[in-house]
N, C-alpha and C positions, 0 to 999 in steps of 0.2 A: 507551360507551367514551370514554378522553381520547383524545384528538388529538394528534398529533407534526408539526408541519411540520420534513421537513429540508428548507433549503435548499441547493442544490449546482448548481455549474457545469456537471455530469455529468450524460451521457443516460443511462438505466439498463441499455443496452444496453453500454456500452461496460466493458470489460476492466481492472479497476485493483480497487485496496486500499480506496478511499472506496466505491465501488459495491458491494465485495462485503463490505465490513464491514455495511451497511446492509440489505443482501437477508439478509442471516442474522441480520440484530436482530428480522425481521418477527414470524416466528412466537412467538419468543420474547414479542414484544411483547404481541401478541393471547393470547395465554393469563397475561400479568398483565393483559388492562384495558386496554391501548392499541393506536389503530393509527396507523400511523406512513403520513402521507402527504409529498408532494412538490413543491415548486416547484424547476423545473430549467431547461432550454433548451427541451425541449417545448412551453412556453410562450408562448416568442418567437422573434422573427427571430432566426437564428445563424448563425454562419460558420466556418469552422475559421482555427486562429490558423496565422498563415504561417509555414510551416517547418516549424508540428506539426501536420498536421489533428485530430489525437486532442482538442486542446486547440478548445474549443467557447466563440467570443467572440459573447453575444446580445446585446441591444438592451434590457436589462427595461423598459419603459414600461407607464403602470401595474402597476406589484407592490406597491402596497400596497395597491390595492381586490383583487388577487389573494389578496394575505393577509388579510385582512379576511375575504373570500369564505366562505374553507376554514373561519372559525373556533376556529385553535387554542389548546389549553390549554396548550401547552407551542412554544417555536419554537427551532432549533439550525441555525445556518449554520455548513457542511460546507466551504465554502471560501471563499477572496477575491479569486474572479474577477468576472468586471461581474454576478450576477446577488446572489452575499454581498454583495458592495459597496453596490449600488441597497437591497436588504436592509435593512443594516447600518443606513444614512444614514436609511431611512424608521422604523424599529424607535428611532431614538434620538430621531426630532424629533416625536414623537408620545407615545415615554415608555415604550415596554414593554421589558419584560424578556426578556432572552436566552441562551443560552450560543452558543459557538462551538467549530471542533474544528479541531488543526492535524497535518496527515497527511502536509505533505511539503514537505522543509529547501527550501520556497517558493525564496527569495533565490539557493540555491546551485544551486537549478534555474534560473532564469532567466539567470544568469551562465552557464552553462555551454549554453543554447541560444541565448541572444541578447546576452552578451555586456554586460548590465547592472551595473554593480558592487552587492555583494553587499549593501553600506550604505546604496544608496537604498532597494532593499527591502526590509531588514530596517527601516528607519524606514516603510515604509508598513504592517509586519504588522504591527509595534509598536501603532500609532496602530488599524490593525484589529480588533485583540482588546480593545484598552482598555477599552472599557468595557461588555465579554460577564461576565455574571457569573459565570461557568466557563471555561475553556478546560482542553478534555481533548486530550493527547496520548498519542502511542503509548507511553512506555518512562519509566522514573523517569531516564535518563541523556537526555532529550529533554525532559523537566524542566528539569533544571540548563542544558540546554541553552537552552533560552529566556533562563532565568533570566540564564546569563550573557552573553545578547542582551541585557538590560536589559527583558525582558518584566516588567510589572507585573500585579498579579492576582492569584488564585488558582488557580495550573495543578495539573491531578488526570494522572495517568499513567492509561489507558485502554487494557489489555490487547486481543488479538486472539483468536482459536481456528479449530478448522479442523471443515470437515461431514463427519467418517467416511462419514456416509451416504450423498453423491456420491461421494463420490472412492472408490470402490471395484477395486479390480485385477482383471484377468479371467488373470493370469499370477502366476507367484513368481518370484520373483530367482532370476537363476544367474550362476555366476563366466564373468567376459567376460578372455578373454586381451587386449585393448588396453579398459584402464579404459576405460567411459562417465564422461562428466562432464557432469550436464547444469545446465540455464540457462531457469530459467521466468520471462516476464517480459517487459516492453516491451523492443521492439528500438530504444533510441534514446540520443542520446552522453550522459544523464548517470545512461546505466546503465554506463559504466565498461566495457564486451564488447569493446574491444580485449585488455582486460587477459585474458580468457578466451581469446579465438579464437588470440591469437598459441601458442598450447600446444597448438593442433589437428597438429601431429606429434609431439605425445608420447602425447596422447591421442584418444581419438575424442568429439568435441565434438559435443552435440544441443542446441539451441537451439527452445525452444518456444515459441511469441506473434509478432509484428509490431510494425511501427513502422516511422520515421522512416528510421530508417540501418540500414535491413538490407540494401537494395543497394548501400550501401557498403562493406559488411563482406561479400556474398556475392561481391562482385570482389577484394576483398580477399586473403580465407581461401576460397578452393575448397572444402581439406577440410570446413569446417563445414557438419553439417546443419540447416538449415534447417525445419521442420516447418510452421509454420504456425501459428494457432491451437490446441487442444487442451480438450476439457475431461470432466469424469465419468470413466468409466471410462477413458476412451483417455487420460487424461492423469495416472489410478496410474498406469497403465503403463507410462507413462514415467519417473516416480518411481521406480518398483520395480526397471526396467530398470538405470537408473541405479546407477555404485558410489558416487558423490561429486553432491552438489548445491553446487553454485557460486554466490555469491550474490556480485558481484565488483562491485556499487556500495557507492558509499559517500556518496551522497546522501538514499536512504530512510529513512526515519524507526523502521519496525518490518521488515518484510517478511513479508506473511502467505504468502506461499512457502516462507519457510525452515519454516515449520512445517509446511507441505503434505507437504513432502518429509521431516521428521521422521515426522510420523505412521507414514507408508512402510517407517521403519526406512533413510530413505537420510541416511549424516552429510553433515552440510554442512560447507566450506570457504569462510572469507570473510576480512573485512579484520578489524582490532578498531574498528569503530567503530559509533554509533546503530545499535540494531537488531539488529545477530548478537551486540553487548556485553549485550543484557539478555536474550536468548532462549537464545543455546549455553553449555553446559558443557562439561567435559571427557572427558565421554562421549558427547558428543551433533553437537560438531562441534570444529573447528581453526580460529584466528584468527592468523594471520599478515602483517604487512606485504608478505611475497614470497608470492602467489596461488599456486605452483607449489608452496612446499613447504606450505602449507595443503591443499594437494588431495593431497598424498604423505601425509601424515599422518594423515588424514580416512581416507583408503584403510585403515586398519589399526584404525579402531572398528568395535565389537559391533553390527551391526544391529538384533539383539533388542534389545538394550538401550537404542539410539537411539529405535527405537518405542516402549519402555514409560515414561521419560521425556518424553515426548511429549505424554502423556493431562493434564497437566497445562493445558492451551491450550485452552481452550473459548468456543463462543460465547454462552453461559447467563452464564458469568462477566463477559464484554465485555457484555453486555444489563446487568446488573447493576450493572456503574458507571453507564452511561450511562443508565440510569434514577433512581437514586440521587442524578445530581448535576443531573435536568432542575431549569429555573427556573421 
């Protein structure tokens, strides 16, 4: 079999779009011919970055007799935290070839958790990818996106899909006299969840995942419930529950949620930007600058019909590019 090293700043445990795009490329993987291994934090000493523990700062010393090690016929750095970076640096001064993969408006996160402005680190992604011989993003508007970042290269748009197979329901929808509206996802500020909770008296508001600022927002908003984690069947269920899926950042690059909660037949309401612009339609969800009448709207599509457009989002298809475009 070929060999895939990804590398990534993520422990494979942890909860996010990079992690679980990657656990559903496996199988796919191994029944063309490859298996896709790992250099992550596991590796080395780490610490969680201050303010976000989620976010995992190692130490990579030695990574390059680590990649050496493993052998691969193919390498793809997953992100540009200290372990892509040490990566990046050893991979160019040596002479091999690479792709990379960009999962998330990086710059516009950092501004909004630590307050960096947006152009130092859009000049460090920049110089990042330069000279990856692919860079795959999520969405053809995350394209242009870069592009009109001044990214150089060859950027490929690299779709997402969803595991019918987990996510299965053990309930059917029924109509709720005060709409559910839920919210799957990190709980932290540049998901935008004030803009959701502040509507927790019009609606009944269910919040699933953790993070950062969830006790800011559970002293906040009383009403909002809170759940915790969730996943498999207990987390259709929530889906299904749900009248309206709320997707109310406007930082994410795709959102493999809004599709979770399609498959479900739940519409989604969100902003018009990266992400709900190449995934929703007009049957499928509502994009509005005012979150409130996006969720009013959303309320009055076809379920069926929201699920049977849905089937179009697979992860045979995401395997597909990202096989396509290794180097």
């Amino acid at each position: 079999m070929k060999t895939i090293l990804v590398i990534t700043d993520n422990l494979p445990d942890q909860i996010n779009g990079v992690v679980t795009t990657f656990k559903n490329l496996e199988d796919h993987a191994t029944r063309d011919g490859y298996r896709i291994v790992y250099l992550d934090p596991r590796q080395f000493r780490h610490v969680n970055a201050v303010g976000y523990p989620e976010v995992k700062l190692s130490l990579p010393i030695g990574i390059g007799k680590k990649i050496e090690a493993l052998c691969p016929d193919h390498i793809h750095i997953a992100t540009e935290g200290p372990i892509g970076l040490a990566s990046r640096l050893y991979l160019d001064r040596v002479g091999r070839v690479y792709n990379t993969s960009y999962h998330t408006k990086f710059p516009e996160f950092i501004k909004k958790i630590y307050g960096i402005p947006e152009s130092w680190t859009y000049a460090y992604v920049r110089w990042f990818h330069k000279h990856s011989g692919i860079v795959l993003t999520t969405t053809k508007t995350m394209v242009k996106d870069l592009r009109d970042n001044k990214f150089q290269g060859n950027i490929i748009p690299w779709t997402r899909g969803v595991d019918r197979s987990n996510l299965k329901p053990s309930i059917k929808h029924k109509t709720n006299k005060i709409p559910i509206v839920l919210y799957v996802g990190r709980v932290s500020k540049e998901k935008n969840l004030d803009a959701l909770c502040i509507l927790s008296n019009t609606y009944q508001i269910n919040i699933v995942g953790d993070g950062p600022d969830r006790k800011r927002l559970e002293s906040i908003y009383p009403r909002v419930n809170f759940l915790g984690y969730k996943q498999g069947t207990d987390l259709a269920n929530e889906y299904i529950k749900a009248n309206v899926f709320a997707f109310p950042s406007k930082t994410d690059t795709f959102g493999i949620v809004i599709i979770e909660a399609l498959s479900l037949g739940t519409p989604v309401a969100a902003y018009p930007v990266a992400g709900p612009i190449d995934i929703l339609t007009s049957s499928t969800g509502v994009m509005k600058h005012d979150l409130e009448e996006a969720i009013q709207e959303a309320l009055l599509l076809d379920r069926k019909v929201v699920e049977k457009e849905s089937r179009v989002w697979t992860w045979e298809e995401c395997w597909n590019i990202f096989r396509d475009n290794l180097q």
